[in-house]
N, C-alpha and C positions, 0 to 999 in steps of 0.2 A: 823292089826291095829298098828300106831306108840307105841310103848313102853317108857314112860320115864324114862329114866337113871337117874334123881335125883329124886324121889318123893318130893311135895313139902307138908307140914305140913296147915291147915288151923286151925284160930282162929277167933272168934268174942267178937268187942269190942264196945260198948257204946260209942257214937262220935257223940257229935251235935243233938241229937235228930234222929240219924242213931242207927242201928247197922250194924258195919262194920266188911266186911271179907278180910280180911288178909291173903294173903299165903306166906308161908315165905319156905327157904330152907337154908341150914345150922348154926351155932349155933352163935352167939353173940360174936364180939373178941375184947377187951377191947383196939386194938391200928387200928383194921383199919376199915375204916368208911364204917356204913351200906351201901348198895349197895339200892337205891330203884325206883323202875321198874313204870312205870304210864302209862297206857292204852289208846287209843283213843278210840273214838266214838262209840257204837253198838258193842265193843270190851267186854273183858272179862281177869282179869290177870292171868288166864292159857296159855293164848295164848303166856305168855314169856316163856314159858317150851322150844320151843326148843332151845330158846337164853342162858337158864340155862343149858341144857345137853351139849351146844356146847362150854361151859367157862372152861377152862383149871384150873382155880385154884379153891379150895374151900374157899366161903366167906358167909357172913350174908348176902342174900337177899331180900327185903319185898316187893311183892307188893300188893296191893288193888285192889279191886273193886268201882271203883266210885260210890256216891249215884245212884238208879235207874239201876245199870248193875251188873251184875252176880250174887252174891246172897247177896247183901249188900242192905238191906231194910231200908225205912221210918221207924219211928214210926208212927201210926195213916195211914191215909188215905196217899195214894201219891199226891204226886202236880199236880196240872193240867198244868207244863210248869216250867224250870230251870233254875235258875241264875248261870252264869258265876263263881263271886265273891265265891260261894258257894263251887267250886271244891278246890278254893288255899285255904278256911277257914279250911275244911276237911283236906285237907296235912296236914296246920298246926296245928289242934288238934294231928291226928295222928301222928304225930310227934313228939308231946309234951307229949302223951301217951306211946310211944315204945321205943323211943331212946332218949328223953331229950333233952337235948342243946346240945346234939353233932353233930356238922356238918356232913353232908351225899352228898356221891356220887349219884345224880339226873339223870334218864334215862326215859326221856317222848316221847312216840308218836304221833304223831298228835293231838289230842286234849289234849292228856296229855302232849305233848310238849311243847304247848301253855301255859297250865295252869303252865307247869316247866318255863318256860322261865319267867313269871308273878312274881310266885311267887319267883323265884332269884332274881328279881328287888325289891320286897319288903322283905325277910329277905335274905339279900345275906349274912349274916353271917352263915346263916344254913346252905350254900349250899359249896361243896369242891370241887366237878367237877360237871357238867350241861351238858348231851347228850340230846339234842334237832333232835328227827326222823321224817323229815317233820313235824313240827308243824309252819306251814306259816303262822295260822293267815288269815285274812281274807280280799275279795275283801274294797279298801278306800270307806268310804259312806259320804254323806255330810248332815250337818242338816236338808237342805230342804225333807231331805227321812223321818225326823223323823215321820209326820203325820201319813206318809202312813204303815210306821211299826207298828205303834202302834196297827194303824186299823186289819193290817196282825197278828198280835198277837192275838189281840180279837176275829177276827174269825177263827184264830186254835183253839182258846181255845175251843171252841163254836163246832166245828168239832170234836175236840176229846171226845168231853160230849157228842157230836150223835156217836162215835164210827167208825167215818170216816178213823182215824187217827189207825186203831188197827194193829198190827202187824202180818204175816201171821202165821200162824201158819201148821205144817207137821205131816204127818199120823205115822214118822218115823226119826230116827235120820239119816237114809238115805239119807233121803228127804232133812233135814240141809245140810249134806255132800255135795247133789248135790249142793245146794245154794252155800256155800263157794267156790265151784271150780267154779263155772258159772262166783261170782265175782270174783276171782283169779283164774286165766288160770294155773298159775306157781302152786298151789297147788297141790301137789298128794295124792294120795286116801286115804292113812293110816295119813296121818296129818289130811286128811279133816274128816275118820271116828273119830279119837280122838278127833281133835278141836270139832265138832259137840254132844259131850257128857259132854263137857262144854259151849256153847254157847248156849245150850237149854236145856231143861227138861222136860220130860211130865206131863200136868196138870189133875186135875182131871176126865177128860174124855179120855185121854190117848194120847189127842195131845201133839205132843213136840212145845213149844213156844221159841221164843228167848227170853232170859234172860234181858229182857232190855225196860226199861219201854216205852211205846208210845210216852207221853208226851215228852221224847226230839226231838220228830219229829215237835214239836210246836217250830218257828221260835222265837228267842232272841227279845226280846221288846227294846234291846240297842242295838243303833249303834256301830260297829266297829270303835275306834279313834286310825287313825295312830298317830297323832301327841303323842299320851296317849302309846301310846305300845314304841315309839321311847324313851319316857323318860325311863320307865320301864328298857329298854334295855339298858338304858345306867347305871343304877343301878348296875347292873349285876357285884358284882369283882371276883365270880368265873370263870377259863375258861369255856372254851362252846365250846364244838364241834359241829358242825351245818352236817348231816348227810343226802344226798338224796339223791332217787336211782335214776337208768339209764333212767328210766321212766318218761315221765314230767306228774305226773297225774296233775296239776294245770291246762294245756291246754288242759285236756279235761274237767274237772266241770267247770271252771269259762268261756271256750272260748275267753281269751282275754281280760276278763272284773281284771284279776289275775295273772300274768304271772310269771315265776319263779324267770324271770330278776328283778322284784320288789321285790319279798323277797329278793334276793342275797342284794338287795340297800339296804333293811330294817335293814336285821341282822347286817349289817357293822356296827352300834349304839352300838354293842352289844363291851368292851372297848380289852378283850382277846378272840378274835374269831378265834377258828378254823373249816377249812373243808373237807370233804370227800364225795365221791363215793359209793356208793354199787352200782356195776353192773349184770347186767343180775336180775335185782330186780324192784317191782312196788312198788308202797305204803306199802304194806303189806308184808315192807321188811324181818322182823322178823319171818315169815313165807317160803319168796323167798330166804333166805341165812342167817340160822340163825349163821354157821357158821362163815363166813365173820362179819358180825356184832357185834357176840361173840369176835371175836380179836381185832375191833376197840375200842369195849367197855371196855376191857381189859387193853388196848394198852393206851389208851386217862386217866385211873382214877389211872393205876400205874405209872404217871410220878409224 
């Protein structure tokens, strides 16, 4: 099984009617700015361990666990479906709990990319450099979809109160493993037994569940506005390195309906843009070369 070379530290903090888990890896340096990591979708912020073992310098790193994923709980009952608006609030409580007003080096994935991209447009004062890892954002929708969303919302909800919606669950952290490599081809076995002893945990009957609540499998009640994301982007006075791999995963979820040649349009809004490659890489770049990644991330916050 993979070993990690930096152990990382975890806390929990009182956030919003959360408590949040916080993993953090080396110690607090009063001249250069925290470093903090944000996760995508059905993810977990262990999963940046091998981007931390493969970083050349030692710094203060933070990352979280979004509401609803890895071990960062509700208070009370969980929600029966999530707001967007709710992941940048979080940042910026967290934010304003750990590091105060000092501007941070920003590194989001996919849905944490988006939520980074967002939130630099609305306090671009906090943010000092902005790595965006595929966070594209999402296919244009037009009001006239609104009806039909709503409806589509209402009976997810409705679906997941019957249990429609429940997550599978493995007799074995094994059984996780296979899952990770099945969706990542590029994963090999000791990342995938490690990943798999953070992305799930066994529950009281001794299945291992993923760590990650249902309910975000209930579709958003709000439409996607490019026009709204374009201004956002233009907010942005941090750089921003815009970062995708070899793999075009947007033409295979969206078919067309997404294409990458639209984000490349989109991000251009964004006023200090830079870009890069990770090759021989899918989505789940941070995984397929954490290496490679580690030095652009490097490379990009010490200029």
């Amino acid at each position: 099984m993979y070993q990690a070379l930096k152990p990382s530290r975890s806390e929990f903090l009182p956030i919003r009617q959360l408590t949040c888990h916080l993993r953090s890896w080396g110690q607090p340096d009063p001249v250069q700015a925290p470093l903090v990591l944000v996760h995508g979708w059905m993810d977990v912020s262990a999963s940046w361990q091998f981007v931390v073992d493969a970083m050349a310098a030692e710094r203060w790193i933070l990352a979280p666990d979004w509401r609803g994923f890895g071990l960062t709980k509700a208070e009370g009952p969980p929600p029966d479906s999530y707001w967007f608006p709710d992941y940048m609030a979080d940042l910026d409580a967290l934010l304003d709990a750990v590091v105060g007003e000092r501007p941070v080096d920003l590194v989001g994935h996919s849905m944490g990319g988006n939520v980074a991209m967002i939130y630099a447009g609305v306090r671009p004062q906090r943010i000092r450099r902005l790595i965006n890892l595929e966070g594209f954002g999402m296919p244009e929708t037009r009001p006239s979809q609104a009806p039909g969303r709503y409806a589509q919302w209402l009976d997810e909800i409705k679906a997941l109160r019957r249990g429609d919606k429940a997550l599978a669950g493995y007799s074995s952290p094994d059984g996780v493993a296979q899952r990770l490599m099945k969706t990542n081809p590029r994963l090999p076995q000791d990342k995938a037994d490690w990943l798999a002893r953070q992305w799930a945990a066994p529950n009281a009957q001794g299945k291992w569940e993923i760590l990650g609540d249902a309910a975000h499998k209930v579709v958003s009640a709000q439409l996607f506005r490019v026009d709204e994301t374009l201004e956002l982007y233009r907010r942005i006075s941090a750089p921003v390195l815009s970062v995708t791999a070899s793999d075009d995963s947007l033409s295979i979820w969206w078919k067309g309906r997404f294409t990458l040649a639209q984000y490349r349009e989109r991000i251009q809004a964004v006023p200090d843009l830079h870009n890069a490659v990770v090759n021989d890489a899918g989505h789940m770049m941070h995984h397929d070369q954490p290496a490679e990644l580690a030095r652009l991330i490097e490379g990009f916050i010490a200029q």
